[in-house]
BAKOL-799785 format. One line per field, with one value per residue (C-alpha): y, z, x negated; residue number from 1; residue in three letters. Coordinates in steps of 0.25 Angstrom, whole numbers, plus 2048, in hexadecimal, padded with zeros to 3 digits. Example, Ala and Ser with C-alpha at 12.3 -4.5 7.8 and 13.67 -1.06 7.14 Angstrom:
BEGIN
py [7EE 7FC]
pz [81F 81D]
px [7CF 7C9]
nr [1 2]
rest [ALA SER]
END
This chain:
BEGIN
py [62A 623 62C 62B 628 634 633 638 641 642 644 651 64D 653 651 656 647 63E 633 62A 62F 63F 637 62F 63C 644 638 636 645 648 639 638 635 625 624 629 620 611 617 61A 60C 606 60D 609 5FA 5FD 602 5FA 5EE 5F4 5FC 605 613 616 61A 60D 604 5FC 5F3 5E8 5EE 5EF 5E2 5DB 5E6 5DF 5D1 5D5 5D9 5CA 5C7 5D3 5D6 5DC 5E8 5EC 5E8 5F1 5FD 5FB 5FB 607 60E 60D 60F 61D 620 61C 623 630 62E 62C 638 640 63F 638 62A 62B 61D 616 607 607 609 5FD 5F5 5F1 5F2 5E3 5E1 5E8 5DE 5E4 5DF 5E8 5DC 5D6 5E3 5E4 5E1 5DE 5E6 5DE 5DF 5ED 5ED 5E1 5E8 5F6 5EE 5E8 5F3 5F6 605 60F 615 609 606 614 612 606 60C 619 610 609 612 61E 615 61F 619 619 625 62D 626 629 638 63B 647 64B 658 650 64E 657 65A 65E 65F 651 64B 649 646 644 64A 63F 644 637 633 63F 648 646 64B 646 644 63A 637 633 62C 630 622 622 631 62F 626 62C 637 62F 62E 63C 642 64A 646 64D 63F 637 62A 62D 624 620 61E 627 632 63C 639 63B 632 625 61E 616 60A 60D 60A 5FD 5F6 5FC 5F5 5E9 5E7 5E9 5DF 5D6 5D4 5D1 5C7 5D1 5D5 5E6 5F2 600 601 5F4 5FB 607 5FC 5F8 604 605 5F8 5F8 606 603 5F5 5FD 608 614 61A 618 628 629 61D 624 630 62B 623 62E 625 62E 625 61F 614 60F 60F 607 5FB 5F8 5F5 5E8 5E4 5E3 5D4 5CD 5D4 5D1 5D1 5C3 5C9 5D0 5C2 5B9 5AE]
pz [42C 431 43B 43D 449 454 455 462 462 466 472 471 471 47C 475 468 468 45C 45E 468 46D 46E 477 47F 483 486 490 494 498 4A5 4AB 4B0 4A9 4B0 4AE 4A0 49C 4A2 49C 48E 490 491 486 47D 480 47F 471 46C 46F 468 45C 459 45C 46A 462 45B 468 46B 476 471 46C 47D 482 479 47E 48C 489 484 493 499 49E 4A6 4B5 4B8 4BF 4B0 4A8 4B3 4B0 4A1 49F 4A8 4A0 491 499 49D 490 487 491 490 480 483 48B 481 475 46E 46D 46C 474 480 47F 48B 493 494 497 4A6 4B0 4B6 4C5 4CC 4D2 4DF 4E0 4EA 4F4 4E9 4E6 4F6 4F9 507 50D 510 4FF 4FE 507 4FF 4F4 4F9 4FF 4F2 4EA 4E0 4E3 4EE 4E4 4E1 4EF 4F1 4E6 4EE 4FC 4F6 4F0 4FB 506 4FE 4F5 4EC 4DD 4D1 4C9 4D5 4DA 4CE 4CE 4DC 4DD 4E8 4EA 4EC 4FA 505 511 51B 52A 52A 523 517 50A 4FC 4F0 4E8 4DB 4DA 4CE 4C9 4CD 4DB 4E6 4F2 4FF 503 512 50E 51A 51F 51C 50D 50A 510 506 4FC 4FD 4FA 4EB 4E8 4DC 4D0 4CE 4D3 4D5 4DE 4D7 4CC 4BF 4BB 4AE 4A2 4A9 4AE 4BD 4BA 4C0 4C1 4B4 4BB 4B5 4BA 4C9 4C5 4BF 4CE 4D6 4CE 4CF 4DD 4DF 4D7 4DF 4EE 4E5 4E5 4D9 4DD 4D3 4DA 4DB 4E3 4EE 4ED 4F0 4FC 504 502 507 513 519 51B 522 52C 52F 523 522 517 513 515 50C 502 502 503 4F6 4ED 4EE 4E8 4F0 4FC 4F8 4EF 4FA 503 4FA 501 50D 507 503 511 50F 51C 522 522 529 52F 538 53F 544 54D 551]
px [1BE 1B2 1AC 19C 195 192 183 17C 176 166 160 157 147 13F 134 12B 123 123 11C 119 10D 110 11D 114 10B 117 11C 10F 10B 110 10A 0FC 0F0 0F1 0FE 0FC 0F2 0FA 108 100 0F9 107 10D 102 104 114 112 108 111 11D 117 122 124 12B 139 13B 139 143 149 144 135 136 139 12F 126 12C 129 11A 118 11E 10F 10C 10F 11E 117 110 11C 124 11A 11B 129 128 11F 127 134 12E 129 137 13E 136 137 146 149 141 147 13B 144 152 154 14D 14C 140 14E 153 145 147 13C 138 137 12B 11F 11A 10E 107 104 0FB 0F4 0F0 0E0 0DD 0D5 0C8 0C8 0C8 0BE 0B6 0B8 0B3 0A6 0A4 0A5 099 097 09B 0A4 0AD 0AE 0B3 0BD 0C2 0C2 0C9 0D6 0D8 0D6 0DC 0E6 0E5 0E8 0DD 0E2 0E0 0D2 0CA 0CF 0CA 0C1 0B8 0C0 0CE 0C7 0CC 0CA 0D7 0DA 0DF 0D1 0CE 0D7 0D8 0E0 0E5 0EE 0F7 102 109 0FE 104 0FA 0F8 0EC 0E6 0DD 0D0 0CB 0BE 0B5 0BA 0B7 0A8 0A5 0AB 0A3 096 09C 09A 093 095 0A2 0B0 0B6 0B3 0B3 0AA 0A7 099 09C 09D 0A7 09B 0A0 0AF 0BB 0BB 0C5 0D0 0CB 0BD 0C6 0CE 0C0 0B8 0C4 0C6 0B6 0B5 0C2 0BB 0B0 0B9 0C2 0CD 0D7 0D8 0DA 0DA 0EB 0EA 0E1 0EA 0F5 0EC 0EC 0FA 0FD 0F4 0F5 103 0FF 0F5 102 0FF 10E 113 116 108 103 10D 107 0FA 0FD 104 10F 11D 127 125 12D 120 117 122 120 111 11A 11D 10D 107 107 104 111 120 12D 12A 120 129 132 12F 136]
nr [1 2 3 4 5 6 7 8 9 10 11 12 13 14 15 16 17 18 19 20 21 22 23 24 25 26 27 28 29 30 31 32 33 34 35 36 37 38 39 40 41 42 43 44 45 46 47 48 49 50 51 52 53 54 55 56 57 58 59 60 61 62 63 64 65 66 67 68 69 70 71 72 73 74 75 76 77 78 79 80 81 82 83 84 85 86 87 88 89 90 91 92 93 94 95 96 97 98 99 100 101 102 103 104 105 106 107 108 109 110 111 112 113 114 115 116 117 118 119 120 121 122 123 124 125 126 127 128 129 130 131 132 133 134 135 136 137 138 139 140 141 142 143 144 145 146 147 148 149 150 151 152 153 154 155 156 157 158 159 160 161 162 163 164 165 166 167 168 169 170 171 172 173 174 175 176 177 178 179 180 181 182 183 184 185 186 187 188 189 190 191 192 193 194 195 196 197 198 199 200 201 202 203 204 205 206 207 208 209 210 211 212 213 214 215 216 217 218 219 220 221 222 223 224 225 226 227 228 229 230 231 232 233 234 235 236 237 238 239 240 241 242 243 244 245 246 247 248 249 250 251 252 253 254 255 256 257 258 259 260 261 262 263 264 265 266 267 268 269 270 271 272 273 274 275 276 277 278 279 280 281 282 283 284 285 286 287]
rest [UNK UNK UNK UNK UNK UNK UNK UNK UNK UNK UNK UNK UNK UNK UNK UNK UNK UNK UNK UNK UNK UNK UNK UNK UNK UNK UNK UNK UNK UNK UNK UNK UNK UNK UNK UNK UNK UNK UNK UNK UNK UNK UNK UNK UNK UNK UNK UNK UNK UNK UNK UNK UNK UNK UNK UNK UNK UNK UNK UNK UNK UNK UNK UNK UNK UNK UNK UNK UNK UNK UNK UNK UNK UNK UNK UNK UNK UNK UNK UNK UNK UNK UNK UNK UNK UNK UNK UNK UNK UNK UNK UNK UNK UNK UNK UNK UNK UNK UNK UNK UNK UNK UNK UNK UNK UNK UNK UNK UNK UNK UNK UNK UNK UNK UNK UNK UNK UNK UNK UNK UNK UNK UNK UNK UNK UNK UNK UNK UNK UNK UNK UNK UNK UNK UNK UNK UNK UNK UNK UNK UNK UNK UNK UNK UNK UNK UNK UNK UNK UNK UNK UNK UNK UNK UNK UNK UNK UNK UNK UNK UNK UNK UNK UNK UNK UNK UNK UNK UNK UNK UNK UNK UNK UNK UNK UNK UNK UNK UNK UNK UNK UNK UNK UNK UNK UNK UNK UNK UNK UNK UNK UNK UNK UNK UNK UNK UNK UNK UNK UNK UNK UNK UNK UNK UNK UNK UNK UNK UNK UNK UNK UNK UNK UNK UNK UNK UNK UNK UNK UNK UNK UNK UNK UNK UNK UNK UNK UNK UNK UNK UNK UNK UNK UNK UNK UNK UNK UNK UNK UNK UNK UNK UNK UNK UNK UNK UNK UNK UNK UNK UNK UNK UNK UNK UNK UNK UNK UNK UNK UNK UNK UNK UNK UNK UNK UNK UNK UNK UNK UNK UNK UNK UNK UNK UNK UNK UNK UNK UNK UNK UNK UNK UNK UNK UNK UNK UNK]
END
């Protein structure tokens, strides 16, 4: 008697989607709007390139997709494969593909390249001088001194100031909607103040947005301009990395710079120990 094979069963599906798209909006839902739009960015590209549904991809669709990304740096192949790992693995665990070949893509090594996303500090001060209006010198004065990242500069508002016994400070809603308050030293907010108008944010657009927000792109083509003009290569996350990098050379805590930075593990912020350059453990020898 020839017995027939025991088939497994199923796995139940967690979830009512049918296609593709009502399964990238369920994976999608409970990320913010920036982190939306570069994991949507990313998947289009991932899909375009392979051009088949997400339950017929294979390995193989997925190391070709590899090989397409040979010429780009290991940091934005790193955060690719991050990205469609994330999402086969939800689609996985879900029930809307019964198997998960984004599991065995292996993540390449991590460049750390903060040392060369450090500009001195006579170039953030060129590039401040040299700005074209008050309000762009502003932008850059606020993410060095504040090390704030872009997503939360073009969302301040005039009513995230305020003023407490230990001075004055700033609400800032960081990456999962995290809250934390920054010192706003005394020089930078005086300044600041001469931007007001209509507008509840502070950094306000001239073009086409009835005095709303700023658009992140708006602030990458402002810093690149202004680093253009001191011959210096900069977008906003390089002065964030900046502040980082010398508040710990001039003796900032390093709890505090965490905090400071809405980093969620200390151990992030730790690595800007090792980009301060002009020091090392050859200093303290003599012979």
């Amino acid at each position: 008697m020839t017995l027939a094979p025991l088939s497994r069963p199923k796995p139940p599906k967690l979830t009512t989607a049918t296609t593709d798209s009502e399964i990238l909006q369920r994976w999608a839902t409970q990320k913010s709007p920036a982190t939306q739009k570069t994991y949507f960015y990313i998947v289009r590209g991932f899909m375009g390139a392979i051009a088949k549904p997400l339950n017929q991809v294979t390995l193989d669709d997925l190391l070709d997709w590899l090989d397409s990304l040979e010429e780009q740096s290991q940091n934005t192949k790193r955060n690719k494969i991050a990205v469609i790992r994330s999402l086969f693995g939800f689609c996985h665990a879900t029930g809307y593909i019964q198997l998960n070949p984004a599991k065995l893509l292996k993540q390449p090594k991590e460049n750390d390249c903060r040392v060369a996303r450090i500009v001195s500090k006579p170039k953030v001060k060129a590039m401040a001088i040299n700005a074209d209006t008050l309000r762009n010198e502003l932008i850059i004065k606020t993410l060095y001194l504040l090390g704030v990242r872009v997503s939360e500069l073009i969302n301040i508002r005039w009513d995230d100031f305020i003023q407490t016994d230990d001075g004055l400070k700033l609400k800032v809603m960081g990456k999962g909607d995290k809250v934390r308050f920054i010192v706003v030293p005394t020089g930078l907010w005086d300044e600041l103040e001469a931007l007001r108008n209509d507008s509840a944010y502070v950094f306000s657009s001239r073009k086409g947005n009835n005095g709303g927000k700023l658009s992140r792109v708006q602030v990458y083509r402002v810093i690149r301009a202004m680093g253009d003009r001191v011959g210096v290569k900069v977008s906003p996350h390089y002065l964030r990395h900046s502040h980082a990098t010398h508040s710990l050379k001039n003796g900032c805590d390093l709890h505090l710079l965490s905090e400071s930075l809405g980093h969620g593990n200390i151990a992030i912020t730790s690595r800007y120990l090792h980009t301060t350059g002009n020091d090392g453990s050859a200093n303290y020898l003599s012979l």
